[in-house]
N, C-alpha and C positions, 0 to 999 in steps of 0.2 A: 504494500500500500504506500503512495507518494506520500511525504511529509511535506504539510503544508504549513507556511507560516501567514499568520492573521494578526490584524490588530484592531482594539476596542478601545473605545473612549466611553467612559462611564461621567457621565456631569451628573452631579448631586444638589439641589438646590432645596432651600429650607430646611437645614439640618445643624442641628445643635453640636456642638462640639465633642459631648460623650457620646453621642450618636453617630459623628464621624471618626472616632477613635473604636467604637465598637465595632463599625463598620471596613474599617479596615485591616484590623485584629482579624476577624469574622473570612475576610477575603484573603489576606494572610494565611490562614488556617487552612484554607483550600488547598491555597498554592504548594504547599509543605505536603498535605497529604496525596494529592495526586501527582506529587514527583516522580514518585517510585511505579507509574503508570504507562510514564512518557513524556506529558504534555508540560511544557517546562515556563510557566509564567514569570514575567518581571511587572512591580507594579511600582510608579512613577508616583509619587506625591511628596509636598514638602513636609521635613518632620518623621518620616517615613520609619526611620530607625528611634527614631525618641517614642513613636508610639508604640511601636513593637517590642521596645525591651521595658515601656512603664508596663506594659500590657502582658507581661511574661515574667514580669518580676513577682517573686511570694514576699508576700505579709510576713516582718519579723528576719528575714534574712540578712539585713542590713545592706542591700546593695545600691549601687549610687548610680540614683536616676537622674539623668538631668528634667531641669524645673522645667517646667512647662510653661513659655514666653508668652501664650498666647492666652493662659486663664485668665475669665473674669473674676474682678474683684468684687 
């Protein structure tokens, strides 16, 4: 079977910020599990790594997240 290569643009509008951290967490999670399948995704956003390692870090282990520039106060 030919290997084909595609690409998607996902625009997200009206979404809150834990929303778009879950959601990319959420789409991350994909991408990891169906490596070992074939299908090999890259996902483009800013912050991209700050979200993935607050979102994979455990409660209590003491690892150092960078702060988050963009919370509201």
């Amino acid at each position: 079977m030919k290997k084909l290569t595609k690409k998607l643009t996902i625009v997200v509008e009206k979404i809150t910020l834990p929303q778009w951290n879950s959601f990319v967490l959420e789409t991350n999670l994909m991408v990891e599990d169906w490596e070992e399948f074939g299908p090999r995704f890259k996902i483009k956003t800013p912050d991209l790594k700050r979200i993935i390692q607050r979102g994979k870090a455990k409660p209590g282990r003491g690892e150092k997240v960078e702060p988050n520039p963009w919370k509201e106060k």
